[in-house]
Every structure is written in C-alpha cells, then in structure tokens.
N, C-alpha and C positions, 0 to 999 in steps of 0.2 A: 341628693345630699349624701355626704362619703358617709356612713355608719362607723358608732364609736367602738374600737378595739378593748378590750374590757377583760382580760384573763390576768384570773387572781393568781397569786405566787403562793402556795403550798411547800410549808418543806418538813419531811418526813409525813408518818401518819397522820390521818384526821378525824375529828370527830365525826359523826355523822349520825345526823337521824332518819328515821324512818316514820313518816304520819300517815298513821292507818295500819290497821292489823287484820282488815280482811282479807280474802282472796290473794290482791296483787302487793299487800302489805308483806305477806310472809312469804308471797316469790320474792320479793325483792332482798329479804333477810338470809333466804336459801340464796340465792345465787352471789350477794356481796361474801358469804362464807366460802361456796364454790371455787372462786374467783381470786379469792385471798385479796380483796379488796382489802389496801395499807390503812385500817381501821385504829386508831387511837382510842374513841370510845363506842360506843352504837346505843344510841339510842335510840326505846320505840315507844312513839306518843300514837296517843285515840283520844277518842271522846272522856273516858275512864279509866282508871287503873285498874288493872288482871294481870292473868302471869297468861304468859302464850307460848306454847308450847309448835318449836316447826324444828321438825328432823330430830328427833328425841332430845332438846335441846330446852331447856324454859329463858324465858327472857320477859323480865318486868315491866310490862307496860304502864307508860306515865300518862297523867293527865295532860294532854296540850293547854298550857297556857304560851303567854308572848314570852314569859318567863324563862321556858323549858330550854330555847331556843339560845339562852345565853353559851356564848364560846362554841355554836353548832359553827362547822365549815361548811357544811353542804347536808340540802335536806331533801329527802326524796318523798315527796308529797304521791302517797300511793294515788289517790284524785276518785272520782267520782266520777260516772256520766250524768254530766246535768252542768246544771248551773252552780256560782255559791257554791263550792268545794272548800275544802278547810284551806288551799293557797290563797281564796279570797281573803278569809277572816284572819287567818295569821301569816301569810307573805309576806307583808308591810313591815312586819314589826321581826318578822326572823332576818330580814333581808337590812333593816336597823340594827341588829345585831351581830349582822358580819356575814351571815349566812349566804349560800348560793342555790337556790331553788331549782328544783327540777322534778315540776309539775307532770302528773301525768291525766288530769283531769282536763276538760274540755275550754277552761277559760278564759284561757291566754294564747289558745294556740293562734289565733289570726288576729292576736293585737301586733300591728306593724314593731311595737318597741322589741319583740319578744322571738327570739329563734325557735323556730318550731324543726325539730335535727332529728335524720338517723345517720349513727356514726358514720356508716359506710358508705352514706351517698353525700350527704353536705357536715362533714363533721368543721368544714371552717367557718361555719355560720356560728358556732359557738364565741367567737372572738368578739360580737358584737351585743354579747349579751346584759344587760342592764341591773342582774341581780335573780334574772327568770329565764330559764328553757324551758323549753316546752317539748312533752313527748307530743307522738303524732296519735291517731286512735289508732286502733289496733290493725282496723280494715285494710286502712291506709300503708302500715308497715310491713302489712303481708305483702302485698298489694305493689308496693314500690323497692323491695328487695332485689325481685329479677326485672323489673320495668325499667329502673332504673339504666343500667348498665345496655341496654336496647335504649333507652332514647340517648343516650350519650355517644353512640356507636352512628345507628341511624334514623335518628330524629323519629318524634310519633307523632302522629297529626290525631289520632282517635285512638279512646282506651273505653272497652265495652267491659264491664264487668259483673257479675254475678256472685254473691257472694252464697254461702253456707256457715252461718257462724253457730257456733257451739253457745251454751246456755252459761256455760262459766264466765261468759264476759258480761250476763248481767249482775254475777255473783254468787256468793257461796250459798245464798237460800234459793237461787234458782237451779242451782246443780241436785240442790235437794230435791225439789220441787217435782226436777224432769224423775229424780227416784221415786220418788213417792208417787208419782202419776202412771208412771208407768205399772209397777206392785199393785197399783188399784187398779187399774186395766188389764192387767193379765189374770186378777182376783174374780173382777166382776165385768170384765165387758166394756167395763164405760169408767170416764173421768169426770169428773162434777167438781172438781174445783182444779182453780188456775191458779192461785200463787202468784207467782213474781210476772206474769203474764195477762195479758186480756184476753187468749181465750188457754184451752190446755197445749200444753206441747207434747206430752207425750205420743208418739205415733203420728204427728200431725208436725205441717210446718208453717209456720208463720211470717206473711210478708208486713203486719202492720205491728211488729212491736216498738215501733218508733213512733215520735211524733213526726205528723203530715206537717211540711212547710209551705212550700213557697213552691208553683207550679205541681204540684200534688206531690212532691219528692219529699220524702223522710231527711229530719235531720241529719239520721247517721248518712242516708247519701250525700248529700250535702257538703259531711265533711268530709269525704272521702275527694270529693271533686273542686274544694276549697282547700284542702292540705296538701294535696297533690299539686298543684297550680304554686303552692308555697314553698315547698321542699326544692321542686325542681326548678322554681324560679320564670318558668313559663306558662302564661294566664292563655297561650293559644291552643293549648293539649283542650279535646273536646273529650270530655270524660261522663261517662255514661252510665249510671251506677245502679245496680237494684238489688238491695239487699232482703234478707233473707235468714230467719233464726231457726235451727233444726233441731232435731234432738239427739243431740253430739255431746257428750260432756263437756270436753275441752278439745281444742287446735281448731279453729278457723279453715273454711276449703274457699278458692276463689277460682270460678272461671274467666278468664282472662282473654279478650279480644283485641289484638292490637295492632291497628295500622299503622305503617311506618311510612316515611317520608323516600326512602330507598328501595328499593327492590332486595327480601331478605329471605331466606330459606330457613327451616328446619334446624341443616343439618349446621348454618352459622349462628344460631339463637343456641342450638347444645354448645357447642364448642365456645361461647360467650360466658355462657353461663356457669361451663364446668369450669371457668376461671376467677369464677364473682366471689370473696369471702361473705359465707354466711348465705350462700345460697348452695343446695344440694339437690345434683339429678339423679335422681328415682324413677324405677319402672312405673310401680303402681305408688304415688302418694297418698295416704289416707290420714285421715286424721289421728287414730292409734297406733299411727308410726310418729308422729310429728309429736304427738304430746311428748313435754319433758326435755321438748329437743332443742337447740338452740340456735338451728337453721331453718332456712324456710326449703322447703321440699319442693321440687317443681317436676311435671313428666307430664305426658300427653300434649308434646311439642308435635303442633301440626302444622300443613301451612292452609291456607284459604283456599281451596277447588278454583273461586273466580275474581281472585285480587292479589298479584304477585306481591303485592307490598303492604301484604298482612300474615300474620301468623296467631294461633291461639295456643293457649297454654292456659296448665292445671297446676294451680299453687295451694300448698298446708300451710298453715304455721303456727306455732303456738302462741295461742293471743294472752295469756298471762304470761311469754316471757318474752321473744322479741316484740308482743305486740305492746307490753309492758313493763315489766319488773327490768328483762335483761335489755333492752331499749336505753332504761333510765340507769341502769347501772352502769352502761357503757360509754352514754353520756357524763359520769363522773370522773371514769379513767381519764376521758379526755380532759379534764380539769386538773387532773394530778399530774399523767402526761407529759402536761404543757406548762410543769412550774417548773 
C-alpha cells in the first residue's frame, strides 16, 4: 500500500514546544538556540511549573495540559525509556490541535503508521507522517550514522555490535548516582547503594540493566535490531547486539562488526566515511571527545584477518544529542525545510 504524503506547510516562524525538562529536555532547548531554530514562541511543559535554568538563560516551565498545546506547530516530546511517555497521554490531543509530534521516547517507534527518521539516512520517510515521528533510541543512531552509508555502498549481511553506554542516558539522577558512587568508593572502599541501578556502577559495568525479553536479549537490544531493520528498511540485515552500561557520564562507544555483501577494505570504509555529513574520522574516539559534539566520531577502521568482506569499527556519539535532543531538532528543520 503507497503510504500517505503528509507535510505540513509552515510559513515564517513557529511555535514550538518542548515536553519535559530533564536531561534531553534542556539539550533540546540548547541546541534549538544553537541552531537558530525559526522559533516564534518556545514553549516548555512537565509535569509542573518551575523556572529551568539551561545556559544562563531561565525559561518557565508550564504544566502539560491538552490545553498548553493550543496553536503549538511542532512538539518535541523529550520521551522517556519505557512505556506510557507523556506522547501517550498527550499526543492525541496536541496532534487535535494542529501540532506535529516528534517523539523521542520508545512508543511509537515500530508502530507501522509512524516514521521512525535520522535525517541523514532516511529523512524522506518523514513525508509519510500521520501527525508522529519518531526518534530512533540512542544506541541505534550512534550505531547507524557510519553503517548506514556502508550498507548503501555495499550491502551488509551481519552487524555485530557491542555497545558501552554512559549513565546520562538513564538520566540526570543516574549521572548523579555514578558521582556519588564513585566519592564513596574512593572514601571507603565500597559502594552500598545503586540508585538509578540494580547493582552499583561505579568502577563496575553492568550487562543487565535492561529488561530480559525474548530469547534472553534485553529490550534495549531488541530495539536496536528492530529500529535498524526500520530505518534501513531491510528485515535481512542479521543484527547481533549486546549491550552494556559503564561508568561514562555522557557519549555512548560502540564496537561495530560488519559484514558486507562485497568485498571491502579499510582504506574504502575511511575514504566513505570521511565524506558522510555527521560522521567524523578520529584517531583515538573516546567518549570526552564526543560529549557536546554533534557528530558521531568513528576510528579504529580495521579489516577482519579471515573474512575479506568484513570490516570493524569504533564509534562515540553523544547520546543526549544526536542520540537525542539534536536527532529531534533536526527532524523539525526538515518540516520547516520542506514548507
């Protein structure tokens, strides 16, 4: 069935809001400033009214009602990982109001009516939008920044991946968390409480802070091998995932294994990639180069000792901003863009 073309006509400035004022609520407020996003008014809805303070800057936080939403143009539903994110409870009714949703929470990514987009690899998936796009999770947008442009080049049959995620992407009391864990471990020796975790993280890395699904895989793997399959639009890519939370503040690292359908070297995966926008080749990638940044870092381009038509590679990237904030703000360009 053809899918319906669906892009709204903007002219001049828009309003816009922003729902949610944690973590990836106030990237999103920094980088629509950044960006000079054509902002008419900005609004920022939570749960409760406060003043929030991002980049010496205060800005009034309102209460989310259906109400708030009246004359929004586009809303950037900061999201949640779970279920039931505030685009559940108030999508419906901002999207009755004219609004254009761009979800960054889990709920809508793999409902068929819904685009699940990063700009740079399927940004025409947005034309078929219903009222809802969907960001991708964070793992995922590291993940498919440089994969991307290799499987369009020469095809992938297998993508092994390993991840190392930073603690900032369960949230700003888990960034606390890995502080204060760590301050009492360097005090006393030992950690005695977890926090935003099942067991401690400081000093220590954790394979089970997800929930177990379905063949003993974690949902975050899960979605990494279900949004990948979406993005690219091929359910034959066999994606292989085992994720992994450290004690990183912020930027995601991914070890990246990738079989291709061609026979591929090295030295044409550099020379691919040093022409990808939004992808950057770095010697050494780490994480405290990647925070802050708005590419994804890639280096440690090798090939496979016993399979000419694989190659491995070491990707960073900032999971509150392309894994996030700047994902979803880029997704609205394309909506203003394209009036």
């Amino acid at each position: 069935m053809k899918k319906q073309t669906n892009i709204k006509k903007f002219e001049g400035p828009v309003t816009v809001a922003v729902v949610g004022a944690g973590v990836v609520g106030k990237e999103m407020i920094r980088i629509l400033v950044e960006r000079k996003f054509p902002i008419k008014e900005l609004r920022v809805l939570a749960r409760s009214k406060r003043t929030l303070e991002v980049n010496g800057r205060n800005y009034e936080v309102q209460e989310t009602t259906p109400e708030a939403f009246n004359g929004v143009d586009i809303a950037l539903f900061a999201g949640t990982e779970g279920e039931k994110g505030a685009a559940v409870t108030f999508g419906s009714e901002a999207i009755r109001r004219g609004a254009i949703l761009i979800d960054n929470g889990s709920d809508f990514r793999m409902d068929p009516k819904v685009p699940l987009v990063i700009p740079e690899i399927n940004a025409h998936d947005i034309a078929w939008h219903q009222g809802i796009i969907a960001n991708p999770n964070c793992t995922t947008a590291v993940m498919l920044m440089p994969l991307a442009p290799i499987y369009r080049k020469f095809g992938i049959r297998r993508i092994i991946v390993s991840t190392y995620q930073a603690v900032s992407g369960a949230g700003a009391q888990a960034v606390q968390d890995l502080k204060d864990q760590s301050a009492e471990f360097l005090q006393s020796g030992k950690v005695k409480s977890s926090g935003s975790f099942p067991d401690p993280i400081a000093f220590n890395v954790l394979i089970h802070n997800w929930k177990v699904e379905k063949d003993g895989y974690s949902n975050e793997e899960l979605k990494v091998v279900k949004e990948t399959h979406k993005i690219l639009g091929d359910k034959s890519i066999q994606v292989v995932p085992t994720t992994v939370r450290v004690p990183v503040l912020n930027a995601h690292s991914e070890s990246l294994y990738v079989e291709t359908k061609k026979k591929v070297s090295p030295s044409q995966i550099s020379a691919l990639l040093a022409k990808t926008p939004g992808v950057r080749l770095v010697e050494n990638p780490m994480p405290t180069e990647a925070s802050g940044q708005d590419d994804i870092l890639v280096g440690r381009i090798r090939k496979d000792l016993f399979n000419p038509k694989a190659v491995l590679l070491w990707a960073v990237g900032d999971n509150l901003r392309k894994g996030a904030a700047l994902n979803a703000v880029q997704i609205a360009e394309c909506l203003v863009e394209k009036s």
